[in-house]
N, C-alpha and C positions, 0 to 999 in steps of 0.2 A: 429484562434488558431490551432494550429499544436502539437499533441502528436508524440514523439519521443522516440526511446530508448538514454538511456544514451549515453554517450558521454566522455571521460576521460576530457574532459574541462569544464565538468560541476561538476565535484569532490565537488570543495568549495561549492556549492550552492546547490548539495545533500544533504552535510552535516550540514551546515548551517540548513536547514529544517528538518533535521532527529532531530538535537538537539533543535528543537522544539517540533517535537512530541513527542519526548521520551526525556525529560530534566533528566531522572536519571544519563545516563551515559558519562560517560566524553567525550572529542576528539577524543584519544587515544582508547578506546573502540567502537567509533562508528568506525571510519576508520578500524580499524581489522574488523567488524562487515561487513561492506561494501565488502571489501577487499574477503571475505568469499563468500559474494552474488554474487561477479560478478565471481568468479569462476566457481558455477552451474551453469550444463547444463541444469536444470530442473525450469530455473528463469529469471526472466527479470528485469529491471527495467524502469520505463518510464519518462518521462518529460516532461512540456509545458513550453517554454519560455515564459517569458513575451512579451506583444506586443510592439513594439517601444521603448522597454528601454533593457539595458544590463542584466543579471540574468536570474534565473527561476520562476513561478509562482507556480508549484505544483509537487510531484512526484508520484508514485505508483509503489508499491515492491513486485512483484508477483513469487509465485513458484508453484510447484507440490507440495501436500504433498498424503502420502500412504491414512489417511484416515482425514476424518473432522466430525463433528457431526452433525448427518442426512442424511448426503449423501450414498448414495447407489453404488457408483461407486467405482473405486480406479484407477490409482491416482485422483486426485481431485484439481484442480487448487485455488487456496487461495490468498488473497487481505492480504499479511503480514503487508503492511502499505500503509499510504494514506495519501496525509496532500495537502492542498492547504495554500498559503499565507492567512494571515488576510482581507488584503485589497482589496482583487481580489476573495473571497470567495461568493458565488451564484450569478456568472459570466458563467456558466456552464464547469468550468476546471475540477473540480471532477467528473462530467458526463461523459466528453470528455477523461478523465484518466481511470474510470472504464469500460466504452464502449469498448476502443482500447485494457485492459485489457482483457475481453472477447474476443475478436479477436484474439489476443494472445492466449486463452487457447483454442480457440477451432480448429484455425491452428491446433492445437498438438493434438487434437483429445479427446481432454478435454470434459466430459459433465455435469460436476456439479462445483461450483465456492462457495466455503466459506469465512468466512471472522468473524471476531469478531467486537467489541467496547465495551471500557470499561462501566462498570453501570453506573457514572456520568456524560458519556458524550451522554446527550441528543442531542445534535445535530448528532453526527454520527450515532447515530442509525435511527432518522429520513431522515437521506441523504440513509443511506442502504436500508432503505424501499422503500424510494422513486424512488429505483433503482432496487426495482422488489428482492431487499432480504426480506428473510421470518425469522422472527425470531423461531428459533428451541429452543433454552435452556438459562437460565441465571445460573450465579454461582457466590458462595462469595467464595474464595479461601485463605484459611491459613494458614501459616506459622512459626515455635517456634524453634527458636534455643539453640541447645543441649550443 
């Protein structure tokens, strides 16, 4: 298995997988959304093809942010998103995307790495620990419009 940064011929299968983990937002907003990402110069994005077939397996969407919660540094390199396919998931692609993620932040002189998951998603938060992340803080966040 081989992690890579993107690639413009992996466009559809970025997206494809992005509107997986984030099913809110349409085509149209993910592509702008993407579009955004690859323009930072403080961000990367990464990939693993599939083995022996066409497509990707997993991505990982990493930037600088100024601060994170708990970190004592600044900037702070951050795991924005993370998704592997269904069927190819504790295959170690996720390992193999956050690993080269670290590599990546710390090229750049990176020395703390954040990252979130939502409350219901039990599994991500057990892959983040299982990856040397420490949980710092939970939070319900709310919203009412005016």
């Amino acid at each position: 298995m081989q992690v890579r940064p993107y690639q413009p011929s992996d466009r559809h299968e970025w997206l494809r997988m992005r509107l997986n983990l984030w099913p809110e937002g349409d085509s149209a907003l993910h592509l702008s959304d993407m579009d955004a990402w690859l323009a930072r110069a403080d961000a990367v994005v990464l990939v693993v093809a599939r083995v022996g077939e066409s497509g990707l397996a997993g991505f990982a969407e990493i930037g600088a942010r100024s601060i994170a919660e708990s970190c004592e540094t600044s900037p702070v390199a951050y795991l924005e998103g993370w998704y592997v396919d269904p069927d190819v998931r504790r295959q170690g692609i996720g390992t193999a995307l956050v690993r080269a993620a670290e590599a990546w932040a710390r090229a750049r002189g990176l020395r703390e790495f954040g990252s979130d998951a939502q409350l219901h998603n039990v599994d991500s938060q057990q892959a983040h620990v299982a990856l040397g992340f420490i949980e710092v803080e939970r939070a319900v966040l709310y919203r009412k419009v005016l």
